[in-house]
MARBA-3410 file (N, C-alpha, C, O; in Angstrom, 1 decimal):
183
4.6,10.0,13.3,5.7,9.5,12.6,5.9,8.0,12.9,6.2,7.2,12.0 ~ 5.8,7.5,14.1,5.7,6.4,14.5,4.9,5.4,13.5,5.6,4.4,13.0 ~ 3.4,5.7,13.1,3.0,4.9,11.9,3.8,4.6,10.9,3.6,3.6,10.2 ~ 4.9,5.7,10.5,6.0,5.1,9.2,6.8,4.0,9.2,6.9,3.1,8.4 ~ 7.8,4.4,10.6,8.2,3.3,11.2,7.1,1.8,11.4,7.6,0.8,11.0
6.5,1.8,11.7,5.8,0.5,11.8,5.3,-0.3,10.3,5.3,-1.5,10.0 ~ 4.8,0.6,9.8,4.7,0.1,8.4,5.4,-0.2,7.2,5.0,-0.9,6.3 ~ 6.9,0.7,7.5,8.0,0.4,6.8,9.0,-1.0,7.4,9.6,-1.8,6.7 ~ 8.7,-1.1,9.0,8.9,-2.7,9.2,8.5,-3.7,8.7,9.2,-4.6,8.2 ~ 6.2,-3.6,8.8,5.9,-4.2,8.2,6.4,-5.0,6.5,6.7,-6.1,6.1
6.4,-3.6,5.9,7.1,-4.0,4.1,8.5,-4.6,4.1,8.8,-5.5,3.3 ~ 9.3,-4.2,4.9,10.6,-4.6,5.1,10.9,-6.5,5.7,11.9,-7.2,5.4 ~ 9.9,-6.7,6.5,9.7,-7.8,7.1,9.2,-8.8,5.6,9.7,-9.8,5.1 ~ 7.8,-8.0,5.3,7.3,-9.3,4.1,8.5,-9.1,3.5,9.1,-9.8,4.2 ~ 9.4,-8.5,2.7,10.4,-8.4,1.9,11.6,-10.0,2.5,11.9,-10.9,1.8
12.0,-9.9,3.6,12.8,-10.7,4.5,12.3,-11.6,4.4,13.2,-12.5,4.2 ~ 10.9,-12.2,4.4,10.1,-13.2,4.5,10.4,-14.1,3.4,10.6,-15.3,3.4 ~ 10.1,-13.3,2.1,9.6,-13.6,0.7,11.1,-13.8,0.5,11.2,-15.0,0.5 ~ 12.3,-13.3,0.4,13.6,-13.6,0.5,14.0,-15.3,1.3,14.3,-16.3,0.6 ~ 13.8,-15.3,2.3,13.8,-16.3,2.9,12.9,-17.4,2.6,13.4,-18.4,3.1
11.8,-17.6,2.0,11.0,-18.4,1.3,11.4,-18.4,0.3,11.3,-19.6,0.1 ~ 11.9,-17.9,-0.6,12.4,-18.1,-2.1,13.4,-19.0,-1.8,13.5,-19.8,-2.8 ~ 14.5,-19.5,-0.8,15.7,-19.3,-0.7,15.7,-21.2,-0.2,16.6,-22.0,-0.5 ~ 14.6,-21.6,0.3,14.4,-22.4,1.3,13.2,-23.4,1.1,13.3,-24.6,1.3 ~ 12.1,-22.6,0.5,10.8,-23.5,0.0,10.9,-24.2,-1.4,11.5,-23.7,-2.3
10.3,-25.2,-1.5,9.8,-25.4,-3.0,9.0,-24.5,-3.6,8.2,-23.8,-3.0 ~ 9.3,-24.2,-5.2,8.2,-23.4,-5.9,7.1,-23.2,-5.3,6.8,-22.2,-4.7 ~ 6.4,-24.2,-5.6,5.2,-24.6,-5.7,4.4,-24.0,-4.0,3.4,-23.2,-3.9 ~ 5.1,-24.6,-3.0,5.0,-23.8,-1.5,5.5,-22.8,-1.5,4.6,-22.1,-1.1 ~ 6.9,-21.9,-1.9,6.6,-20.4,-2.0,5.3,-19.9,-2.4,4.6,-19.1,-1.7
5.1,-20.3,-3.6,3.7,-19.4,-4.7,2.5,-19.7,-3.7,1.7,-18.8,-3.7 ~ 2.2,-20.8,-2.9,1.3,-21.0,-2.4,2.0,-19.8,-1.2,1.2,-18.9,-1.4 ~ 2.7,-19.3,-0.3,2.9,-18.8,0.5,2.7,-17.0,0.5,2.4,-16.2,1.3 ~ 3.2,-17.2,-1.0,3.2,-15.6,-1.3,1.6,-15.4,-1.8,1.3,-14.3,-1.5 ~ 0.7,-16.0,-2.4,-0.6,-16.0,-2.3,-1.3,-15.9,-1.1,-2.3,-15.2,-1.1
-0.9,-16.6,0.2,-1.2,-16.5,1.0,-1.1,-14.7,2.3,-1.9,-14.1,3.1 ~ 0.2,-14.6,1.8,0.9,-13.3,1.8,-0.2,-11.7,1.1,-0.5,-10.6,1.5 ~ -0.4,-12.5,-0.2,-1.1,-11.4,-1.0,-2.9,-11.2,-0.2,-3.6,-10.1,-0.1 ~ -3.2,-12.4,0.2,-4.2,-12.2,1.0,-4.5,-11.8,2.0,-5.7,-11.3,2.1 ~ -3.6,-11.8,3.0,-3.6,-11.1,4.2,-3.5,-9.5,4.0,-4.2,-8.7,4.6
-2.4,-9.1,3.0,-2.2,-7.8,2.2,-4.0,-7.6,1.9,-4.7,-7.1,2.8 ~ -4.5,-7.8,1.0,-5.7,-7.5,0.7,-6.7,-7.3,1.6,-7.6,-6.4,1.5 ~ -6.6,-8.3,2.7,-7.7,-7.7,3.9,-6.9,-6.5,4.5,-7.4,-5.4,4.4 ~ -5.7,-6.6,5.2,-5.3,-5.6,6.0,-5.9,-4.3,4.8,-6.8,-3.6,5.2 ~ -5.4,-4.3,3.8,-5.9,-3.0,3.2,-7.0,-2.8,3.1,-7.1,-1.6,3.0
-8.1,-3.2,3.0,-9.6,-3.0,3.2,-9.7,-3.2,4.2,-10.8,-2.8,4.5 ~ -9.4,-3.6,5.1,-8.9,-3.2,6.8,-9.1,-1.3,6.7,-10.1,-0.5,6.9 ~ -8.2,-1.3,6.6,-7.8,0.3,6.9,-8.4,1.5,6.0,-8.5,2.7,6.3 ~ -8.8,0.9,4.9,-9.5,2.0,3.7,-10.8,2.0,3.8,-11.4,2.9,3.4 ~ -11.4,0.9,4.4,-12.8,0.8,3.7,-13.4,0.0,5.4,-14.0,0.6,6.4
-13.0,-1.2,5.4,-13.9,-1.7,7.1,-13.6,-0.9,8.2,-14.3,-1.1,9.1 ~ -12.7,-0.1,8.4,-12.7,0.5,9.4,-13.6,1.9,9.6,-13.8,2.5,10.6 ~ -14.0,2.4,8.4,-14.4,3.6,8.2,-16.2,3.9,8.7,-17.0,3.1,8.1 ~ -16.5,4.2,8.9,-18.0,4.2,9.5,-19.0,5.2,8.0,-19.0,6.5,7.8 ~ -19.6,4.5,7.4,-20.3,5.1,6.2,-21.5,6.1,6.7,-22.3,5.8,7.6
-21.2,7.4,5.9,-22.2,8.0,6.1,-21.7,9.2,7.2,-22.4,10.1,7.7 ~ -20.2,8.9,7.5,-19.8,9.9,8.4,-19.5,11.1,8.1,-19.5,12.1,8.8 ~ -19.1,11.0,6.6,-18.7,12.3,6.0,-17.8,12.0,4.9,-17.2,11.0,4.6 ~ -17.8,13.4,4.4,-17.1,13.1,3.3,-16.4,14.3,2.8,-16.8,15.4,3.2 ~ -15.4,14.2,2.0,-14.7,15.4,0.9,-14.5,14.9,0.2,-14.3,13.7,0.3
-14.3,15.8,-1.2,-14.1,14.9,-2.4,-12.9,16.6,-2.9,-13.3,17.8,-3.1 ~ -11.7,16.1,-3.0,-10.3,16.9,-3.7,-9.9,16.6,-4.8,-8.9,15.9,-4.9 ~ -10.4,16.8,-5.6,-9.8,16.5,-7.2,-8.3,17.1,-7.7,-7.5,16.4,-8.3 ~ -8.2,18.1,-7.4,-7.1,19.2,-7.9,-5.9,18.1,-7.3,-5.9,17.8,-6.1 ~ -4.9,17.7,-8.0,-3.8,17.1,-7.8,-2.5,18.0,-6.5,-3.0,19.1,-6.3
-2.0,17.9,-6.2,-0.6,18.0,-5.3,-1.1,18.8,-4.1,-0.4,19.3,-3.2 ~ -2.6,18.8,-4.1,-3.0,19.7,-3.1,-2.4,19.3,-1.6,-2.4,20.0,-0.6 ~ -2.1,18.4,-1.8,-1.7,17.6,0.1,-0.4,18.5,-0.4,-0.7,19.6,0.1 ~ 0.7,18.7,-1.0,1.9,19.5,-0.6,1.9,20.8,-0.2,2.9,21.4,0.3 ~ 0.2,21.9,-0.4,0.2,22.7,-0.5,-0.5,22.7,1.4,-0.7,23.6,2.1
-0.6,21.6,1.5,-0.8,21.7,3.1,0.4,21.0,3.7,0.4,21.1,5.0 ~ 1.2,20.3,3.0,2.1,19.5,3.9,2.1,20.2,5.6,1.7,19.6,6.6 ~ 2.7,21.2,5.5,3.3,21.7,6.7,2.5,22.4,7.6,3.0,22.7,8.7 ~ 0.9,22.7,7.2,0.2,23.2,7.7,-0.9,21.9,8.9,-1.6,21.0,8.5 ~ -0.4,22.4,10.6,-0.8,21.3,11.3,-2.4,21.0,11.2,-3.2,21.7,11.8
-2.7,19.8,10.5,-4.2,19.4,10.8,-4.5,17.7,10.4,-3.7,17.1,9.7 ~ -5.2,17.4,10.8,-5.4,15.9,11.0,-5.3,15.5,9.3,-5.6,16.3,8.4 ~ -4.7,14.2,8.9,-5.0,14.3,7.5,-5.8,13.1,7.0,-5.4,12.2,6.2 ~ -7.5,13.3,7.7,-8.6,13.0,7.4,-9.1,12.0,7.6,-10.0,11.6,6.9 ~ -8.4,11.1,8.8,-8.7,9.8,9.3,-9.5,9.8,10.3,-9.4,9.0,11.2
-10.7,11.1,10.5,-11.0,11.0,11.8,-12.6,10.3,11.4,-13.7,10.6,11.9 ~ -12.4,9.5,10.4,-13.4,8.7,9.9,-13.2,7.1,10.6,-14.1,6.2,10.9 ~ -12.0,7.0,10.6,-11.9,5.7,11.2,-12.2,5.2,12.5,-12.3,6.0,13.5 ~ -12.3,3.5,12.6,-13.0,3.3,14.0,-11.8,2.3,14.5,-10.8,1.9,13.8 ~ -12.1,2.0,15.7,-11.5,0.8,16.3,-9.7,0.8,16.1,-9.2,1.8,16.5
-8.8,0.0,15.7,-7.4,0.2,15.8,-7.1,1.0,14.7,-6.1,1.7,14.7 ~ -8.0,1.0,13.3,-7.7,2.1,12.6,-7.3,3.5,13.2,-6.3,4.2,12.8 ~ -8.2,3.8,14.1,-8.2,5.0,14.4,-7.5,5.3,15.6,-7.2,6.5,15.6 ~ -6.9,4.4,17.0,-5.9,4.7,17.3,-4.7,4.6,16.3,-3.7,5.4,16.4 ~ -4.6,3.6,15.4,-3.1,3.9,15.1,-2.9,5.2,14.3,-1.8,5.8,14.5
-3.7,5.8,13.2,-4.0,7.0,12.6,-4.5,8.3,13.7,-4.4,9.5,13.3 ~ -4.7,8.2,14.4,-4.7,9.5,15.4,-3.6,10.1,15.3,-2.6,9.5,15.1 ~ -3.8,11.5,15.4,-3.6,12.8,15.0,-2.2,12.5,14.0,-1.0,12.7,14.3 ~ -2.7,11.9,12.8,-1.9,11.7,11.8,-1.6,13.2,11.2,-2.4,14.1,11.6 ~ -0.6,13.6,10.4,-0.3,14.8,10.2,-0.4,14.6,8.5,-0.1,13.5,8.1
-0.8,15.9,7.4,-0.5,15.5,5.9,0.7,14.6,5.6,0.7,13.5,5.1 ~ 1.8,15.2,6.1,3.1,15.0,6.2,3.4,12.7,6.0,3.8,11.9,5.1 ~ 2.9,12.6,7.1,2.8,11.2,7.6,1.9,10.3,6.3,2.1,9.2,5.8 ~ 1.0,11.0,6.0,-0.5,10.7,5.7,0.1,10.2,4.0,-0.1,9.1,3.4 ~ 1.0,11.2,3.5,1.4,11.4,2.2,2.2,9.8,2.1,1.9,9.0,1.2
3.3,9.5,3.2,4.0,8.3,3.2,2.9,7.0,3.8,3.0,5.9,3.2 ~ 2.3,7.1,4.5,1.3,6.3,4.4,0.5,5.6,3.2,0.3,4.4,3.0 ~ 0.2,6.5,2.5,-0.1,6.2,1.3,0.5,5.2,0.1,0.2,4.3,-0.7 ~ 1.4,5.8,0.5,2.6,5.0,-0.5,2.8,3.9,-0.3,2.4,3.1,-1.2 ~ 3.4,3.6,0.9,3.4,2.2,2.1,2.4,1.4,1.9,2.7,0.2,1.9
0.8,1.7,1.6,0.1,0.6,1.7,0.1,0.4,0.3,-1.1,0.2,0.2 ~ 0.5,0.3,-0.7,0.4,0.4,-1.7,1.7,-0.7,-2.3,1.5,-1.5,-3.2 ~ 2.9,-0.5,-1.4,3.7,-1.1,-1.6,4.0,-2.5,-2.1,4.7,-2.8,-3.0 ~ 3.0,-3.4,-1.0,2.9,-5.0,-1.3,2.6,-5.2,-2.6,3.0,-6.1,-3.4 ~ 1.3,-4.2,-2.8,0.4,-4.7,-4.1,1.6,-5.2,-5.5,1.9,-6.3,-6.0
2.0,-3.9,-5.8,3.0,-3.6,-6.3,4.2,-5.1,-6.2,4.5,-5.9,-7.1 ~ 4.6,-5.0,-5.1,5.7,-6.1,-5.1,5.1,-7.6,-5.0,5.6,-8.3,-5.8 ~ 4.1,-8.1,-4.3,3.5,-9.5,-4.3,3.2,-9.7,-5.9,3.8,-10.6,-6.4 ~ 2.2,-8.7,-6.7,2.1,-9.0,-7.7,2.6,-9.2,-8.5,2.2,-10.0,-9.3 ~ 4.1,-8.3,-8.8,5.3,-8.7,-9.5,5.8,-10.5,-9.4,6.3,-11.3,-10.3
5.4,-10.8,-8.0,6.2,-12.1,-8.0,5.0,-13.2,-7.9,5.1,-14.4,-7.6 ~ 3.7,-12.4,-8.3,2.9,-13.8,-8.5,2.3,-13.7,-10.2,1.5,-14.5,-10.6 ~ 2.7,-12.8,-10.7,2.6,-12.5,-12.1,3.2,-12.2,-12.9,2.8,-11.4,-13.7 ~ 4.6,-12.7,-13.0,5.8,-12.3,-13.5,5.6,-12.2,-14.9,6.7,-11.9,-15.4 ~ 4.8,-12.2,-15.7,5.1,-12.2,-16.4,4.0,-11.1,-17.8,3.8,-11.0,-19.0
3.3,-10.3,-16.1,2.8,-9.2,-16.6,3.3,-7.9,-16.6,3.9,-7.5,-15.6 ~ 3.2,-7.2,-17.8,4.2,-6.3,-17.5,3.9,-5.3,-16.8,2.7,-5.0,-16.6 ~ 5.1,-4.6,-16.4,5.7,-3.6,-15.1,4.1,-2.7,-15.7,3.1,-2.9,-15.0 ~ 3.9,-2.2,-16.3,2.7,-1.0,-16.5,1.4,-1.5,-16.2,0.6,-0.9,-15.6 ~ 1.4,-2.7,-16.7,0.0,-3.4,-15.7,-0.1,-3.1,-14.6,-1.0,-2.4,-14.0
1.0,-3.9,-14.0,1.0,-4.0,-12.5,0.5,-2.3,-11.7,-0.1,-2.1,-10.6 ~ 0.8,-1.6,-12.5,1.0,-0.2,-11.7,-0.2,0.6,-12.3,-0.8,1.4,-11.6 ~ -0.9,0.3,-13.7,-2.3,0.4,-13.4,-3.0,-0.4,-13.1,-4.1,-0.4,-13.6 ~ -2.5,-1.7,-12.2,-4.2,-2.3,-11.7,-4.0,-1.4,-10.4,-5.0,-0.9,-9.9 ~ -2.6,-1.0,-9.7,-2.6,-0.5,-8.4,-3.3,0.9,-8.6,-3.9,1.4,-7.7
-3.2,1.4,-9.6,-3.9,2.7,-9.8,-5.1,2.5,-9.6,-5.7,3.2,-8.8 ~ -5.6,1.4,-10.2,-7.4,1.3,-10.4,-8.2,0.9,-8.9,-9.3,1.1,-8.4 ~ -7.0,0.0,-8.6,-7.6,-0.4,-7.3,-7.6,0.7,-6.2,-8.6,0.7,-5.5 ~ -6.8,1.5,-5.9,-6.8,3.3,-5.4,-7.7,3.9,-6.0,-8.1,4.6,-5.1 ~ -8.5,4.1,-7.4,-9.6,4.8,-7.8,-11.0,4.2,-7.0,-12.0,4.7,-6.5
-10.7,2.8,-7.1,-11.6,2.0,-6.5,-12.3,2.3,-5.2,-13.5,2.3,-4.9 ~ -11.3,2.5,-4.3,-11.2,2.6,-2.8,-11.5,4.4,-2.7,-12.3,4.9,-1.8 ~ -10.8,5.2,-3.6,-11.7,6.6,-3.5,-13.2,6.7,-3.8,-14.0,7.4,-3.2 ~ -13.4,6.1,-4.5,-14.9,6.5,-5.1,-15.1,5.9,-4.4,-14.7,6.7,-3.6 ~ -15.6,4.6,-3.5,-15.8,3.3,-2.3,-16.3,4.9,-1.1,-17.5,5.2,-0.8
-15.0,5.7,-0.7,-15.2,6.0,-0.2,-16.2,7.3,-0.1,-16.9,7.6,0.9 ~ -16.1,8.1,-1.2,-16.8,8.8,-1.6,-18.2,8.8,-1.7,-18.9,9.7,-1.3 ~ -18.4,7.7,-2.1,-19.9,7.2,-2.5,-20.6,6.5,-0.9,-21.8,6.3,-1.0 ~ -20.0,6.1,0.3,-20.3,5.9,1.1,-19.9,6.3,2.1,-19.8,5.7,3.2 ~ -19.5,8.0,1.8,-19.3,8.9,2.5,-18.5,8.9,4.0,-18.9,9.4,5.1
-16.8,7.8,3.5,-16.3,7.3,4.2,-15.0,8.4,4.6,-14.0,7.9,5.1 ~ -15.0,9.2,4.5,-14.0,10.0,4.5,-13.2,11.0,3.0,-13.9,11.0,2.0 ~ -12.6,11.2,2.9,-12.1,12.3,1.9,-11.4,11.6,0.5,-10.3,11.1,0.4 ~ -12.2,11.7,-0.4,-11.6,11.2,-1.7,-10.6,12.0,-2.1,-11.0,13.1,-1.8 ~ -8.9,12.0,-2.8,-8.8,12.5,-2.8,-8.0,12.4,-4.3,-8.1,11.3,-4.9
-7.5,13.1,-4.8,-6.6,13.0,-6.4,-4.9,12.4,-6.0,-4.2,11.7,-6.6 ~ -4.6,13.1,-4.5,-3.2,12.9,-4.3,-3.1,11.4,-3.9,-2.1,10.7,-4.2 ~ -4.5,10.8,-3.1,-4.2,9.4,-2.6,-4.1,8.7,-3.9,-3.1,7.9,-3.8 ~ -4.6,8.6,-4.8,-4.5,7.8,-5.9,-3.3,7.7,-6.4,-2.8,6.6,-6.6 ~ -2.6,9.1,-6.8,-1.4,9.4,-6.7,0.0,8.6,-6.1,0.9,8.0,-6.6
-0.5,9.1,-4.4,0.6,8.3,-4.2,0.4,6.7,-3.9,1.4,6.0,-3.7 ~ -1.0,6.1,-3.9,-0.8,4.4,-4.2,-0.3,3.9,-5.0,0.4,2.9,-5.0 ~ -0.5,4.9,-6.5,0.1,4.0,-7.6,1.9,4.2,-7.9,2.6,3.5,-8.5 ~ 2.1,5.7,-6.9,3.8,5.4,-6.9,4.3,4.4,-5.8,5.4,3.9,-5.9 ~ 3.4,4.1,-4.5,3.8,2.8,-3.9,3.7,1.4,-4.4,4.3,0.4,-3.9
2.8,1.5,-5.6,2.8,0.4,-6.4,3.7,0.3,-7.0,4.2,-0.8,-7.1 ~ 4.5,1.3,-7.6,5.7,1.1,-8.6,6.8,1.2,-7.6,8.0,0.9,-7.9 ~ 6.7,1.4,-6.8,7.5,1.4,-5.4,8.1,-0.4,-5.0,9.1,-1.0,-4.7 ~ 6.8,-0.6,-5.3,6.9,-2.0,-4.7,7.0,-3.2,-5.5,6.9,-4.4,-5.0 ~ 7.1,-2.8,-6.9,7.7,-3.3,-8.1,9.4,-2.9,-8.4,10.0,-3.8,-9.0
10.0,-2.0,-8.1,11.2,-1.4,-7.5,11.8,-2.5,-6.4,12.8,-3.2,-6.4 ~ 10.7,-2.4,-5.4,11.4,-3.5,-4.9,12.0,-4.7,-4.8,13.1,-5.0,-4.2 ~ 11.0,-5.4,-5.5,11.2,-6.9,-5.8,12.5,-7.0,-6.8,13.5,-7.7,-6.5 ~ 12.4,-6.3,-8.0,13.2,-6.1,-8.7,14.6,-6.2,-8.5,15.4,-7.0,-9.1 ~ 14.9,-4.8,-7.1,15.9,-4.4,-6.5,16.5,-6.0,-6.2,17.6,-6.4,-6.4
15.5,-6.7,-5.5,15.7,-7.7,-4.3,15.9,-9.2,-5.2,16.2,-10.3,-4.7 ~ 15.8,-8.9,-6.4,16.4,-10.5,-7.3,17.7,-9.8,-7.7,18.5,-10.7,-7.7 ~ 18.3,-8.4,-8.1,19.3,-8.8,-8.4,20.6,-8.9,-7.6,21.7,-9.2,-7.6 ~ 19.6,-8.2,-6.6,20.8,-8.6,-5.5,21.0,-10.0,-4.9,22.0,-10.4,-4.4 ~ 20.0,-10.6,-5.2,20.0,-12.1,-4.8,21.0,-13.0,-6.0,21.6,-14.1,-5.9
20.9,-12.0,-6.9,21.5,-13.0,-8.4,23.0,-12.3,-8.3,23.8,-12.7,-9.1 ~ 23.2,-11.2,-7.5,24.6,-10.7,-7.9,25.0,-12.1,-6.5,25.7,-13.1,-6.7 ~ 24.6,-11.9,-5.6,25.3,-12.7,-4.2,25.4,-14.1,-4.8,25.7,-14.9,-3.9 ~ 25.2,-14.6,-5.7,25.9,-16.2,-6.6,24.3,-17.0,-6.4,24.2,-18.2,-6.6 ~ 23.2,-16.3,-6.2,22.0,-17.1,-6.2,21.5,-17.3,-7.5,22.2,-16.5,-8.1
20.7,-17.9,-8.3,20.0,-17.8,-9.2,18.5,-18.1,-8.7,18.2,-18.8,-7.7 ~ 17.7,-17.2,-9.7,16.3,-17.6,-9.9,15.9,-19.0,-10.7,16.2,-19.3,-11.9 ~ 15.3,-19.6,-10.1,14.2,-20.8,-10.5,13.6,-20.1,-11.9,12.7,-20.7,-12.6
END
């Protein structure tokens, strides 16, 4: 449970960040900042989905949708015992439970950076490129026999994607009710 907490700081933190840079920077240095932001986002997550995973270690492939609820509560690792190096202490003895919110979590930035570096693509783009890039990273894994493809991960990236379009959202009008305006 601990991993939720740390990763919900993480998102919470860029959220504070991107707030505080909007608030403070020039355009022009925000957008360069939040690009900068979006990139660190993109390695950390191929960080954890894909470089940390050792190819050829194994694999499962779950097509059938909501199957992670039909284990939620049932105790077993939820399939990171593919990962190496800090991947894999911080994912140790992850539970479905954890694994389900994980998912979502990393999914989140995509979702919200991209909102604010492409404003002016709409909300359904945004949440199928986050889809595509989750199909991406299954079959990645699948195909290089990186650990467990699954129907639910895809699942829940693309509601952390819309999650994290939610957010940003949330986070301008609260900025625009408190007497700020958007540039």
């Amino acid at each position: 449970m601990y991993q939720i907490a740390i990763i919900t700081a993480l998102v919470a933190g860029m959220a504070a960040a991107v707030s505080m840079m909007k608030k403070r920077l020039p355009k022009r240095l925000f957008g360069q900042m939040i690009w900068l932001m979006f990139a660190v986002y993109i390695v950390g997550n191929l960080y954890f989905t894909l470089l940390s995973r050792v190819p050829g270690s194994g694999t499962q492939l779950d097509l059938q949708p909501f199957q992670t609820y039909a284990k939620l509560f049932e105790w077993r690792e939820a399939g990171f015992e593919n990962a190496t190096g800090f991947a894999a202490a911080f994912l140790k003895d992850t539970s479905p439970f954890v694994g389900v919110f994980l998912n979502v979590l990393l999914y989140c930035p995509l979702g919200y950076l991209l909102h604010i570096l492409l404003p002016k693509l709409k909300l359904r783009y945004i949440v199928l490129i986050g889809c595509l890039c989750s199909v991406a990273t299954e079959a990645t894994q699948y195909f290089f026999k990186m650990g467990w493809c699954e129907t639910d991960d895809v699942i829940h990236n693309t509601l952390g994607t819309a999650a994290g379009i939610w957010l940003w959202n949330r986070q301008l009008k609260s900025s625009t009710r408190g007497g700020h305006t958007d540039d």
